[in-house]
Structures are given as structure tokens and as C-alpha cells.
KOLNUVO-259913 format. One record per residue: residue number from 1; residue in one letter; z negated, x negated, y negated of N, C-alpha, C, O in turn. Coordinates in Angstrom, 1 decimal, decimal comma. Each point is the difference from the previous one (the first is absolute). Layout:
<rs>
num;residu;n_c3;n_c1;n_c2;ca_c3;ca_c1;ca_c2;c_c3;c_c1;c_c2;o_c3;o_c1;o_c2
NUM;a;Z;X;Y;Z;X;Y;Z;X;Y;Z;X;Y
...
</rs>
This chain:
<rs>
num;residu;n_c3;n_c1;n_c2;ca_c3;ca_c1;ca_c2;c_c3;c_c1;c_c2;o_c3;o_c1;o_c2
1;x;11,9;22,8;17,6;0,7;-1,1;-0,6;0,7;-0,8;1,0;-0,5;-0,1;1,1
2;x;1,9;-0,7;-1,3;1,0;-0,4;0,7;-0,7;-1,2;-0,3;-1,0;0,0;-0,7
3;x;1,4;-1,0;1,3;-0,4;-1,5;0,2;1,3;-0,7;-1,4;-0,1;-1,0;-0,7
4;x;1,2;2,1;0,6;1,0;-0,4;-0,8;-0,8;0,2;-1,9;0,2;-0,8;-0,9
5;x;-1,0;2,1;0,9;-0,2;0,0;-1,1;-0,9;-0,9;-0,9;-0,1;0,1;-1,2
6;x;-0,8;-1,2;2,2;-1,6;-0,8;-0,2;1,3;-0,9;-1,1;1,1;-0,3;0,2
7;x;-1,9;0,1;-1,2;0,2;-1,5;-0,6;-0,9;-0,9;0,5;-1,2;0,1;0,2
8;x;2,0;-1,2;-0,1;-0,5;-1,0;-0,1;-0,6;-0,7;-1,4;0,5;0,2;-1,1
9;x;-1,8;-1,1;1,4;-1,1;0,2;-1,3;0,6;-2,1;-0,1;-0,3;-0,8;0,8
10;x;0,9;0,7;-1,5;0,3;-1,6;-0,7;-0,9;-0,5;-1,0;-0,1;0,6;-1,0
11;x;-0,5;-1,5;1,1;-0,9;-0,6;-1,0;0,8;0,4;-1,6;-0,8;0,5;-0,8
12;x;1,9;-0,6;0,5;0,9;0,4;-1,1;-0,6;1,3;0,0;-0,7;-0,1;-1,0
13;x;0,6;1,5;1,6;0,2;0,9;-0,7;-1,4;0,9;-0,1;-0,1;1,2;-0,4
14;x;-1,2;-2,5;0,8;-0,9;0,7;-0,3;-0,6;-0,4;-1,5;-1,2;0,3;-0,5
15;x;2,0;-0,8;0,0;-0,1;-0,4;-1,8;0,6;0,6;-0,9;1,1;0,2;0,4
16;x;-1,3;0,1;-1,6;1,0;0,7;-0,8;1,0;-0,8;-0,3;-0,1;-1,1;0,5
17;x;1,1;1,4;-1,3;0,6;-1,0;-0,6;0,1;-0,2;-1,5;1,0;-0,3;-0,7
18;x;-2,3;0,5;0,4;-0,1;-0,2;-1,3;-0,4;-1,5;-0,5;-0,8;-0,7;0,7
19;x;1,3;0,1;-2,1;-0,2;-1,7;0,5;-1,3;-0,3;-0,6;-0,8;0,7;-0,6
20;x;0,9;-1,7;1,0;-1,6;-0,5;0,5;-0,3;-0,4;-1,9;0,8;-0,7;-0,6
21;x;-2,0;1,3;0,0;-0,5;-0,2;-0,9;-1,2;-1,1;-0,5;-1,3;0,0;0,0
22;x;2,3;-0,9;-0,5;-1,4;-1,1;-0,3;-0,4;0,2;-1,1;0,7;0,7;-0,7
23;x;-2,0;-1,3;0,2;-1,0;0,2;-0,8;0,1;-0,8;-0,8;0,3;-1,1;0,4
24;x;-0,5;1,2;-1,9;0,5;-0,4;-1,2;-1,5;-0,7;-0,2;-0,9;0,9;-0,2
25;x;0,5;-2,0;0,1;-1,2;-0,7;-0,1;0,5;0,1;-2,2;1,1;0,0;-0,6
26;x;-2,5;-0,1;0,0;0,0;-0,8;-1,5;0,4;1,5;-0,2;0,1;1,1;0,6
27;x;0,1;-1,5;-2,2;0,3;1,4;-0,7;1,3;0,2;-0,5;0,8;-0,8;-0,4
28;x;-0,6;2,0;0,6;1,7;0,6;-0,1;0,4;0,3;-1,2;-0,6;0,5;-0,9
29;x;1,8;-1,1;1,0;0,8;0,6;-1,2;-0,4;1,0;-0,8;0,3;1,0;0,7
30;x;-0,9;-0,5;-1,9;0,1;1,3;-0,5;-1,7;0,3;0,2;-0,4;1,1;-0,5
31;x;-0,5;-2,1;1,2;-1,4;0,2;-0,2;-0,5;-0,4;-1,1;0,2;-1,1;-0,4
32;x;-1,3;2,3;-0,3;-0,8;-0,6;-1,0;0,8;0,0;-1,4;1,1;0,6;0,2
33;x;-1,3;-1,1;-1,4;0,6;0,0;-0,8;0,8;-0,9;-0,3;-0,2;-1,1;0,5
34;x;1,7;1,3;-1,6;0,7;-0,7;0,0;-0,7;-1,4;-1,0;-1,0;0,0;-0,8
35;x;1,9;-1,2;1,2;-0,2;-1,2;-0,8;-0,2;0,3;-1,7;0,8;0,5;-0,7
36;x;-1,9;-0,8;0,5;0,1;0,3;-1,6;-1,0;0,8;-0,7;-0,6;-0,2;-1,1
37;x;0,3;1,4;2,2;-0,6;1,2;-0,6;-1,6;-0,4;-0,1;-0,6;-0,7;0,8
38;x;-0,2;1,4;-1,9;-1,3;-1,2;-0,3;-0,6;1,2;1,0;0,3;1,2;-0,1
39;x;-0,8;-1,5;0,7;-1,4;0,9;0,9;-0,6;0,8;-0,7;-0,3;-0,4;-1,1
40;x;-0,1;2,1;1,6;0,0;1,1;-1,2;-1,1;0,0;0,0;-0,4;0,5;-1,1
41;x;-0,9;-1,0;2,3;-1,5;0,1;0,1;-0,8;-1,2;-1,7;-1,0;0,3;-0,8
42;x;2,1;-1,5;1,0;-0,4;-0,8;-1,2;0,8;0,1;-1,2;0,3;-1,0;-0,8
43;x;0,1;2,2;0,7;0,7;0,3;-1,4;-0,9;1,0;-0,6;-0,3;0,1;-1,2
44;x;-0,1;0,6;2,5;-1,0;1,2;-0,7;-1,2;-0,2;0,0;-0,7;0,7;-0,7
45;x;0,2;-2,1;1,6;-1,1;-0,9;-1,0;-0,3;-0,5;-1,4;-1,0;0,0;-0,7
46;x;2,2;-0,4;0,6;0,2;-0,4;-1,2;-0,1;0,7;-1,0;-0,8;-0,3;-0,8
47;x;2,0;1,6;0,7;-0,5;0,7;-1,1;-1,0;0,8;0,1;0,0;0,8;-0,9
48;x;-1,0;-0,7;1,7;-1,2;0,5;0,1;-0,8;-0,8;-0,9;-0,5;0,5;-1,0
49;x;0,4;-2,2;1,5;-0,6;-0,7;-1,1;0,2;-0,4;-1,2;-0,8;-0,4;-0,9
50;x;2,1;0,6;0,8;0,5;0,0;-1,8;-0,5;1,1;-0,6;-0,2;0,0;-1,3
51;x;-0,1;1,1;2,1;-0,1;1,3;-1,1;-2,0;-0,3;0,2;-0,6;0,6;-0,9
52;x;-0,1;-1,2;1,7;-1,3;-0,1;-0,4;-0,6;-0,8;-1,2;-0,7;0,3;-0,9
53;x;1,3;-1,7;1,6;0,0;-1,3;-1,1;0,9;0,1;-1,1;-0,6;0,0;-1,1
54;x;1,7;0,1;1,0;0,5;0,2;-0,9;1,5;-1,2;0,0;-0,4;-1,0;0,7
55;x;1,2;0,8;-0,8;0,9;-0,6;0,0;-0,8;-1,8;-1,0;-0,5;-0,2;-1,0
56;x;1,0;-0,9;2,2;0,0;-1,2;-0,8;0,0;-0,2;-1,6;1,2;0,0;-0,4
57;x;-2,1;-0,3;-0,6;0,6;-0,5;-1,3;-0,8;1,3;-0,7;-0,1;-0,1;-1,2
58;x;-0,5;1,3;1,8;-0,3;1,3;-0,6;-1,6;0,0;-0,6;-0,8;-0,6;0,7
59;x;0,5;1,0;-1,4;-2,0;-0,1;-0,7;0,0;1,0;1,6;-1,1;-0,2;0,5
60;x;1,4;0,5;-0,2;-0,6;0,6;0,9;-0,2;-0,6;1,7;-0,7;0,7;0,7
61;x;1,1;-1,6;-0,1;0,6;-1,3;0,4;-1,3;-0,6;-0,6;-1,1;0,3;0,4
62;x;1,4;-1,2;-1,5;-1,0;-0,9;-0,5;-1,4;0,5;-0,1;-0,7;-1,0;-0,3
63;x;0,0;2,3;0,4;-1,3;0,5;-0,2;0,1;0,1;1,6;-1,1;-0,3;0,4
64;x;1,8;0,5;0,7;-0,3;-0,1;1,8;-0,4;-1,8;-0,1;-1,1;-0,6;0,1
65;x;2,0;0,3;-0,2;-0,2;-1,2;0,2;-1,2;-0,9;-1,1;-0,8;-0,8;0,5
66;x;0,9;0,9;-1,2;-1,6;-0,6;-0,8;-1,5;0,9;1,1;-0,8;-0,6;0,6
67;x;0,8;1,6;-0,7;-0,9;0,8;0,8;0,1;-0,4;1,2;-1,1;-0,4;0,5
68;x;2,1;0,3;0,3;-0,3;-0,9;1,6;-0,7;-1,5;0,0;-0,9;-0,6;0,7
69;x;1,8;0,4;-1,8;-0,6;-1,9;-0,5;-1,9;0,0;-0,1;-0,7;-0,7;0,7
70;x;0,3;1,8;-1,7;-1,1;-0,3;-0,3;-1,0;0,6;1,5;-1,1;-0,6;0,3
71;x;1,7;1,6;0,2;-1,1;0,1;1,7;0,4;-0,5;1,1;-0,3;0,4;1,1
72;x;1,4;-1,9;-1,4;0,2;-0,9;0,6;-1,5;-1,1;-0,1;-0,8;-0,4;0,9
73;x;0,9;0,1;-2,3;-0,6;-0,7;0,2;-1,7;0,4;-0,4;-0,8;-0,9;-0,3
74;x;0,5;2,2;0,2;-1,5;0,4;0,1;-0,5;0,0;1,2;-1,2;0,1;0,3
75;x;2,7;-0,4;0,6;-0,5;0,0;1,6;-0,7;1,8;0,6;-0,9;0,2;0,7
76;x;1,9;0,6;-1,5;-0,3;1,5;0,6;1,5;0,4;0,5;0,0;1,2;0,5
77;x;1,1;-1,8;-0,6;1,4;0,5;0,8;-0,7;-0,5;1,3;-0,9;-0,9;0,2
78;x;1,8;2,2;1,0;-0,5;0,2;1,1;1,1;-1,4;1,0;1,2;-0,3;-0,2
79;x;-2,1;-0,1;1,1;0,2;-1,3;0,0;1,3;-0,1;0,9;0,5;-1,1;0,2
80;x;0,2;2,4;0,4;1,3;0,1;-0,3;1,5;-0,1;-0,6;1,1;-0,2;0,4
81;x;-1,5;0,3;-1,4;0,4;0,0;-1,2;0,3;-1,7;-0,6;0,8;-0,8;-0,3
82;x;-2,0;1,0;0,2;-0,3;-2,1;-0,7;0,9;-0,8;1,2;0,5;-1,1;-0,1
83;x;-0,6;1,9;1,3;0,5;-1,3;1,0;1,9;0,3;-0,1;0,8;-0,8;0,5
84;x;-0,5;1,7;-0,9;1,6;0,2;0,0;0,3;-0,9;-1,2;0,8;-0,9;0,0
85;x;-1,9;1,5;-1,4;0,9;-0,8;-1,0;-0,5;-1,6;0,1;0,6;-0,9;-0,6
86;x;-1,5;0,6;1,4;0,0;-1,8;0,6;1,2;-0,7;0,3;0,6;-1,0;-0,5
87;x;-0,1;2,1;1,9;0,8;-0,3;0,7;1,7;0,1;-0,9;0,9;-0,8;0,1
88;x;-1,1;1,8;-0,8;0,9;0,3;-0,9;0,4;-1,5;-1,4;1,0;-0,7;-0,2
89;x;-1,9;0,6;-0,2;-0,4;-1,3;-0,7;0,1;-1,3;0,6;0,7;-0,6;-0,8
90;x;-0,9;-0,3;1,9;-0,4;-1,0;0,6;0,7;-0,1;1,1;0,4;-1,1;0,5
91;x;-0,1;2,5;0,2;0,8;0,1;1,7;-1,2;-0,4;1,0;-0,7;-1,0;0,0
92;x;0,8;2,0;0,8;-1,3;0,0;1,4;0,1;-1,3;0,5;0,9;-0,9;-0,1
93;x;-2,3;1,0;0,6;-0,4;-1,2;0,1;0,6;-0,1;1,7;0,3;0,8;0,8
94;x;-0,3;-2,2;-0,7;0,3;-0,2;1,4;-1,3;0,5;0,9;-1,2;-0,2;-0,4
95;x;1,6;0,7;1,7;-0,9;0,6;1,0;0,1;-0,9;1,2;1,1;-0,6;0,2
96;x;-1,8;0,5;0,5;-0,5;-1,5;0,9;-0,9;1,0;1,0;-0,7;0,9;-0,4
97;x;1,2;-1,3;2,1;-0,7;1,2;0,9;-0,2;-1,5;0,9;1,0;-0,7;0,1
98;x;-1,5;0,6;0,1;-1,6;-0,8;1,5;0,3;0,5;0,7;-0,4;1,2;0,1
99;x;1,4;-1,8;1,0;-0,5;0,6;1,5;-0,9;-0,7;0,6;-0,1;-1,1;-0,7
100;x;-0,9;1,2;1,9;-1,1;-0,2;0,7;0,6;-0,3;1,5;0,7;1,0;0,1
101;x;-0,6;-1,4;0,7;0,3;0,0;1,3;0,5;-1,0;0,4;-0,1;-1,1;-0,5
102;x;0,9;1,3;1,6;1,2;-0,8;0,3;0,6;1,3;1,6;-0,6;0,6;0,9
103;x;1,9;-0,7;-1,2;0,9;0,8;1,3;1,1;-1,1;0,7;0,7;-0,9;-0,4
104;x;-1,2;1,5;1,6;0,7;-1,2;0,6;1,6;1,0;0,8;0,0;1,2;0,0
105;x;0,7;-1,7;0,4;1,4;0,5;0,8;-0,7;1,1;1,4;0,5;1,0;0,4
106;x;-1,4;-1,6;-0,2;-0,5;0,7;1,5;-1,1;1,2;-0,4;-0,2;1,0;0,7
107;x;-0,4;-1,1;-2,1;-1,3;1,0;-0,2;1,4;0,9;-0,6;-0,2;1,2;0,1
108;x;1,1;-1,5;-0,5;1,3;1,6;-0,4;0,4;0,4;0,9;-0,3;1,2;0,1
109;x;1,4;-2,2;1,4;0,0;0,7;1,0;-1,1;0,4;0,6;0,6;0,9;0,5
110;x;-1,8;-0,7;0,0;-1,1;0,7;0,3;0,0;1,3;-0,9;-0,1;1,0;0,5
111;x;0,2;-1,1;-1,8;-0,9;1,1;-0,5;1,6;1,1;0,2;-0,2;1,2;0,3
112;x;1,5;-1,5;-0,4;1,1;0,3;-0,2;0,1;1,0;1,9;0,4;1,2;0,3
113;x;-0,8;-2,0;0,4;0,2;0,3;1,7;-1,0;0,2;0,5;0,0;-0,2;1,2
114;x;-1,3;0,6;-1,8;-1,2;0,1;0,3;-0,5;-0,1;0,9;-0,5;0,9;0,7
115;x;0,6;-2,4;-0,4;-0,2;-0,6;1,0;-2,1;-0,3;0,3;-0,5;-0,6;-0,9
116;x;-0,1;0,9;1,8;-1,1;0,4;0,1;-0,2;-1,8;-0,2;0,9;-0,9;0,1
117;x;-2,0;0,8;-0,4;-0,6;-1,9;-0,4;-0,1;-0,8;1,7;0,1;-1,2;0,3
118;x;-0,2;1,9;0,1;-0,3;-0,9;1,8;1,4;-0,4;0,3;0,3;-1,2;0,3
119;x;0,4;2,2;-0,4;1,5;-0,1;0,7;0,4;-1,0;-0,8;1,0;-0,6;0,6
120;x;-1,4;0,0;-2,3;1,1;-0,4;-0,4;-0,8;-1,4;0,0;0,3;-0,8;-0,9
121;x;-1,2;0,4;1,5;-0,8;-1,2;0,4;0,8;-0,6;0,9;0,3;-1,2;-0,2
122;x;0,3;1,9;1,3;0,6;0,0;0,9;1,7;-1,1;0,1;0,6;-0,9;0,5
123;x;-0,6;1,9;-1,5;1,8;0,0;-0,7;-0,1;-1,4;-0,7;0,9;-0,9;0,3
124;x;-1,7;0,6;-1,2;-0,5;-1,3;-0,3;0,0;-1,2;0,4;0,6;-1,1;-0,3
125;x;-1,6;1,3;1,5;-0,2;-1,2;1,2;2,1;-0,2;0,4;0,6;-1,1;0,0
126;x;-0,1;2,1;0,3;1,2;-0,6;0,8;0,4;-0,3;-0,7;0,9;-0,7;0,4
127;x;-0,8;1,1;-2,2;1,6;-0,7;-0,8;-0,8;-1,4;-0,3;0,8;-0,9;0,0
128;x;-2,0;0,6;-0,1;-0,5;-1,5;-0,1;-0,1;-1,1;1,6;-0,4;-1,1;-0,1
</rs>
């Protein structure tokens, strides 16, 4: 090889030139279904349940529903059940969670940089 034939290597030409593709964050155009269309999982809920119970207004409707009513309240519906049509009836109840402790800014950086307990005794004494 001649000294004439070497290329020389330029930060330019060890890249393609293909352009630089950014990343489309959130959902794109043309994801999922269009505006409007009812969801096919709760359509085919539905008429699953219309063809068991029976369509609103039907003796057949009104005999589910008197028969739910009365092992509602014989207290033999499975307590699943009683607690949807509660919730269904009344709306869930508010839920209320207790925390216990207390976290301080330095027990997160420690547990975050896991910082051994002696060393951060240390670290302590000098920022006080």
C-alpha cells in the first residue's frame, strides 16, 4: 500500500449519514382504537349478560333479580357479590391507610447510597 492510497479517518466519516432519530414519547397517531368505538371486551360482556339475565324490563330479568334480592338478604350471596351490589347501591366506601414511623431526609439518603450507619454518624457531626 502507497502512503497515497490510506484515507484519512475524520470524526465525520466514522458515522453514517443517516439522521438522527428521536423517540416519539406518549401515544401515536393511529394507536389503539379510534375515538368513539365502544370497547369489544365490554360489549361482549354485555351481551353475554343480557342473554343470561335477560334484557332489563323481561319476567326473566325480574325472577334474577327478585332471586338475588331474596339470597341477599338470607345472607347466603357470596360475600363478593353483596359487596359489588353495596358498592354498586351506596358507592365504596372511603379507605383510610395508617402509616407508622416517621422518615427523615438523611434515613432516604442513607438507605438510597447505602451509606453504612458509622460513616453517616460522621457525616452528621460535620453538617451540624
Amino acid at each position: 500500500m502507497a502512503s497515497d492510497e490510506t484515507q484519512e479517518l475524520t470524526p465525520e466519516s466514522n458515522y453514517s449519514s443517516a439522521p438522527l432519530v428521536v423517540p416519539k414519547w406518549g401515544r401515536q397517531n393511529g394507536a389503539g382504537r379510534t375515538k368513539g368505538t365502544p370497547n369489544k371486551t365490554t360489549t361482549a360482556q354485555r351481551a353475554f349478560a343480557s342473554r343470561v339475565l335477560g334484557e332489563p324490563g323481561t319476567p326473566e330479568f325480574d325472577a334474577f333479580v327478585d332471586s338475588t334480592r331474596k339470597q341477599l338478604l338470607a345472607g347466603i350471596l357470596p360475600p363478593a357479590i353483596t359487596a359489588l351490589i353495596l358498592h354498586s347501591a351506596y358507592g365504596k366506601p372511603k379507605e383510610t391507610v395508617e402509616v407508622e414511623g416517621s422518615v427523615t431526609v438523611e434515613k432516604i439518603v442513607r438507605e438510597v447510597i447505602r451509606v453504612p450507619d458509622e460513616q453517616s454518624t460522621h457525616t452528621e457531626d460535620a453538617v451540624h
